[in-house]
C-alpha positions as CSV (number, residue, x, y, z in Angstrom):
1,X,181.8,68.5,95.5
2,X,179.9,70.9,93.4
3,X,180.9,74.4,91.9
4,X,184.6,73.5,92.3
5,X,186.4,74.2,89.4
6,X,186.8,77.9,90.7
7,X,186.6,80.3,93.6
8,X,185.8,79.0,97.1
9,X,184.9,75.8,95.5
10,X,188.7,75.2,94.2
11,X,189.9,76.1,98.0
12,X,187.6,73.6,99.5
13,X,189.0,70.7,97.3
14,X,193.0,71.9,97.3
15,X,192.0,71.5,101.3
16,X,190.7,68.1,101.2
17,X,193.3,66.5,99.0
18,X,195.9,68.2,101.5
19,X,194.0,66.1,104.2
20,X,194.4,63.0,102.3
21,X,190.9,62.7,100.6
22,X,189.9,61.1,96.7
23,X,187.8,64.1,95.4
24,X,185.9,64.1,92.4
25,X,184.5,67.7,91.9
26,X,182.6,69.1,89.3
27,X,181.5,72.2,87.5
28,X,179.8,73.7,84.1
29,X,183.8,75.2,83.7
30,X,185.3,72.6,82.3
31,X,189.0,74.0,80.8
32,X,189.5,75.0,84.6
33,X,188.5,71.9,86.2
34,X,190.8,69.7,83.6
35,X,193.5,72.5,84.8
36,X,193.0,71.8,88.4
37,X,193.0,68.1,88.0
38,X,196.1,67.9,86.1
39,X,197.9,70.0,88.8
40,X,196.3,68.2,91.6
41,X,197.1,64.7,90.3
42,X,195.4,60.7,90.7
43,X,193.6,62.1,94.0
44,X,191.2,64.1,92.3
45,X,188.7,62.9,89.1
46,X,187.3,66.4,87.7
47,X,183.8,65.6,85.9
48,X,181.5,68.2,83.6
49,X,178.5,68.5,85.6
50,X,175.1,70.0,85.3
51,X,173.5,70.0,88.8
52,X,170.5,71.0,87.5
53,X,169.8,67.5,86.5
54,X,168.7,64.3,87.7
55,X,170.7,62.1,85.1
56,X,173.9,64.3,85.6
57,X,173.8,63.5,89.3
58,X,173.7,59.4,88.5
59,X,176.5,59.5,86.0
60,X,178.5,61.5,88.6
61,X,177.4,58.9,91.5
62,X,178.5,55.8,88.9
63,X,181.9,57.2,87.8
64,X,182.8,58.2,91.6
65,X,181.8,54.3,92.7
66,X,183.6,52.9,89.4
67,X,186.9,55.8,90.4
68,X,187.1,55.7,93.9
69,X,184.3,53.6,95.8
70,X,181.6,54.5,98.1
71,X,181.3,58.2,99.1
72,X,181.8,59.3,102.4
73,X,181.4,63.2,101.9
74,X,179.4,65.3,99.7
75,X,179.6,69.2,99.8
76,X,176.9,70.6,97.8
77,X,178.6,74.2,96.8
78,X,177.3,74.9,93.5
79,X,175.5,78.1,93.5
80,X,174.3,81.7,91.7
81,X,172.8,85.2,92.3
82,X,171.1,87.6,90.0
83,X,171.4,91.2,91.5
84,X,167.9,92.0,90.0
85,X,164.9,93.9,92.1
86,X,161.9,91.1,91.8
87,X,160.3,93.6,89.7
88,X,162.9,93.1,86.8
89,X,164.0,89.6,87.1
90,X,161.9,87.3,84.4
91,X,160.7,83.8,85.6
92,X,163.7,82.1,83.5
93,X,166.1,84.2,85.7
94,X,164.1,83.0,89.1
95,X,164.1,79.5,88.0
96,X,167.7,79.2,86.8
97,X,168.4,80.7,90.6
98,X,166.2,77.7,92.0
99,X,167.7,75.4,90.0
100,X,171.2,76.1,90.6
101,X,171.1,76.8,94.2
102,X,168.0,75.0,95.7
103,X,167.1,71.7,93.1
104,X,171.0,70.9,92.8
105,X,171.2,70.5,96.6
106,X,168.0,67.9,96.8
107,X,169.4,66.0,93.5
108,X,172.8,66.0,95.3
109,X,171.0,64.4,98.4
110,X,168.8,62.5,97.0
111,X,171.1,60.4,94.5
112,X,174.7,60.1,96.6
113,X,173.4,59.6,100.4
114,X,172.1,55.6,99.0
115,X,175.5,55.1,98.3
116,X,177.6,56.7,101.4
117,X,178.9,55.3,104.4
118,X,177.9,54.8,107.8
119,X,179.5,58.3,109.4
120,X,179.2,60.1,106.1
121,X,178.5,63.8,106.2
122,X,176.7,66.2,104.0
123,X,177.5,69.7,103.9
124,X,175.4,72.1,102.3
125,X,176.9,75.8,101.5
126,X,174.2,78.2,102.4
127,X,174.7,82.1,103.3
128,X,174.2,84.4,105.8
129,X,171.1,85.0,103.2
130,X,169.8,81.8,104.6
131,X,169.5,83.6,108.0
132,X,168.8,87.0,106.8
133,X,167.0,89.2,103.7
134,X,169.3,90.1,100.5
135,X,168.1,89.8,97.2
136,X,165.0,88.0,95.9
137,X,166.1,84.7,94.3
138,X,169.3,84.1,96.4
139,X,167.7,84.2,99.5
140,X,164.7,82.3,98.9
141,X,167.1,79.6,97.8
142,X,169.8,79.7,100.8
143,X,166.7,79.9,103.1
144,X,165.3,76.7,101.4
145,X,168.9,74.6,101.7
146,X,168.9,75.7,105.4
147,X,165.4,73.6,105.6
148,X,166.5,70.8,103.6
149,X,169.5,70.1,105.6
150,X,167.0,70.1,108.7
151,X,164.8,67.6,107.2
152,X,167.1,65.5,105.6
153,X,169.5,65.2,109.0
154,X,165.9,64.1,110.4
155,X,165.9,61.8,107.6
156,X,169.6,59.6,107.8
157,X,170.3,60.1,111.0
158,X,169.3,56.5,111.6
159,X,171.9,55.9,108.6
160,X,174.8,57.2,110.7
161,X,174.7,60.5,107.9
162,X,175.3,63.8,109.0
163,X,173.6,67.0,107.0
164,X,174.7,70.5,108.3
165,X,174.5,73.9,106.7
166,X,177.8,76.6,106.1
167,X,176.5,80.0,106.1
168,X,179.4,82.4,105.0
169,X,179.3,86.2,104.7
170,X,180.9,88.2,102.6
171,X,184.4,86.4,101.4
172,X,187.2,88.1,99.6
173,X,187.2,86.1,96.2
174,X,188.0,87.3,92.8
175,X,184.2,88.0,92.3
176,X,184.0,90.3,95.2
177,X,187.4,91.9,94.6
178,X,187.7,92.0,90.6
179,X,184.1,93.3,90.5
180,X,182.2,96.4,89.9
181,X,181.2,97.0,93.5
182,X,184.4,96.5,94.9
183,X,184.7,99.6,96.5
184,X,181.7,99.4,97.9
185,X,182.2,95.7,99.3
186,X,185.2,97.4,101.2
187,X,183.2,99.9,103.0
188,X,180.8,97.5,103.9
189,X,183.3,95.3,105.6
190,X,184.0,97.9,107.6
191,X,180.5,97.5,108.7
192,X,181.2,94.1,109.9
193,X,182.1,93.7,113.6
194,X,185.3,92.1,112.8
195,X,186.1,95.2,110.2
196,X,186.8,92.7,107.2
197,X,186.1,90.1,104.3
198,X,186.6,86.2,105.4
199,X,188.8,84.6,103.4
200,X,188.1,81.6,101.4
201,X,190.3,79.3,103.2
202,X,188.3,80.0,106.2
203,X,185.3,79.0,105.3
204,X,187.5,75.3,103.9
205,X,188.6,75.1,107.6
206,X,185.1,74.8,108.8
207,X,183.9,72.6,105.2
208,X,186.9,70.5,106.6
209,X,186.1,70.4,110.1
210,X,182.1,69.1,109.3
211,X,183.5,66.6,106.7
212,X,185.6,65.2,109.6
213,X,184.7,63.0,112.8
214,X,185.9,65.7,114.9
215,X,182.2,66.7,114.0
216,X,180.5,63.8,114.7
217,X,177.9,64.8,117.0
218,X,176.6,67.5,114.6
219,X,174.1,67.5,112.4
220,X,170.7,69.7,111.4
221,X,173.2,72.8,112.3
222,X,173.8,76.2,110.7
223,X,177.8,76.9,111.2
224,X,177.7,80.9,110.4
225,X,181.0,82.1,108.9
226,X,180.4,85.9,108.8
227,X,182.7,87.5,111.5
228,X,179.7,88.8,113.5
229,X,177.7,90.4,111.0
230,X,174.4,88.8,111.6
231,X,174.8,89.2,115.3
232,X,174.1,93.0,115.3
């Protein structure tokens, strides 16, 4: 699991070690991951992890096998935005956003599904920004993961590998709440059919839910977590 030292990240793998899962996660943030290992215990293996790169994914894949033995979930999670018109943001900005949230995903694919189980699932973290416009950069990217998991559950569903998408809306994390716009995030929400934020753990539920065989007939799917907003 990627981008999981932190945030909605760190409630995804407190969730999965609660159902009984190994978890290595990983993450750039590397005091907080060693935190959350230490306090988690021998079922987790935290690891310092640039997803940007091609070598960074096989070292991950290796110590995982050498740790815990084939892989039977990955959650690709890692991910960025840059609130910049695309009249300000420089190249480097757009291609650190392309990196992070688009490359990392077909690394992720690309190097762990040789090495996961028959019934394994992958599950992508998109956005509603993979359904609808936002900002330039972000949404190009969470568009783009909503394609790869189609083609790729095209791809290993001969393997017995399921790929969907998570599409969340706006969640009530310490970014969203500790932020600058926070009083603008509330009156938003109250834009939102359902009149409020998700929280993180129920965006987990449904990360759980596609990791689990209760899911096993799904794959090549978006699962929107946005309390009707894209429905208007």
């Amino acid at each position: 699991m990627t981008g999981a030292a932190s945030g909605m990240g760190e409630t995804h793998v407190r969730a999965f070690v609660e159902e009984g899962a190994k978890v290595v996660f990983t993450d750039i943030l590397e005091e907080e991951g060693k935190d959350l290992q230490k306090e988690l215990g021998d079922q987790t293996l935290f690891l310092v992890h640039d997803v940007r790169e091609a070598s960074a994914w096989e070292q991950v894949v290796e110590k995982t096998k050498e740790t815990f033995g084939p892989v039977d979930i990955l959650v690709n999670n890692a991910g960025i935005s840059v609130a910049k018109s695309m009249f300000d943001m420089s190249e480097e900005e757009y291609r650190r956003i392309f990196e992070i949230n688009q490359l990392s995903v077909f690394l992720g694919m690309k190097s762990v599904a040789p090495f996961m189980n028959e019934g394994g699932s992958i599950i992508n973290i998109s956005s509603i920004n993979g359904l609808v416009g936002g900002a330039v950069g972000y949404t190009d990217t969470k568009f783009a993961v909503r394609g790869m998991t189609k083609a790729a559950s095209v791809e290993l569903a001969h393997r017995g590998i399921r790929v969907n998408s998570v599409h969340p809306g706006v969640i009530e994390t310490p970014m969203v709440t500790e932020g600058d716009a926070v009083e603008q995030i509330k009156q938003f929400a109250q834009t939102i059919p359902m009149r409020r934020m998700a929280q993180p753990e129920e965006v987990t539920k449904m990360v759980v839910f596609l990791a689990s065989d209760d899911a096993s007939y799904s794959t090549g799917s978006e699962f929107i977590i946005d309390g009707g907003l894209t429905a208007n």
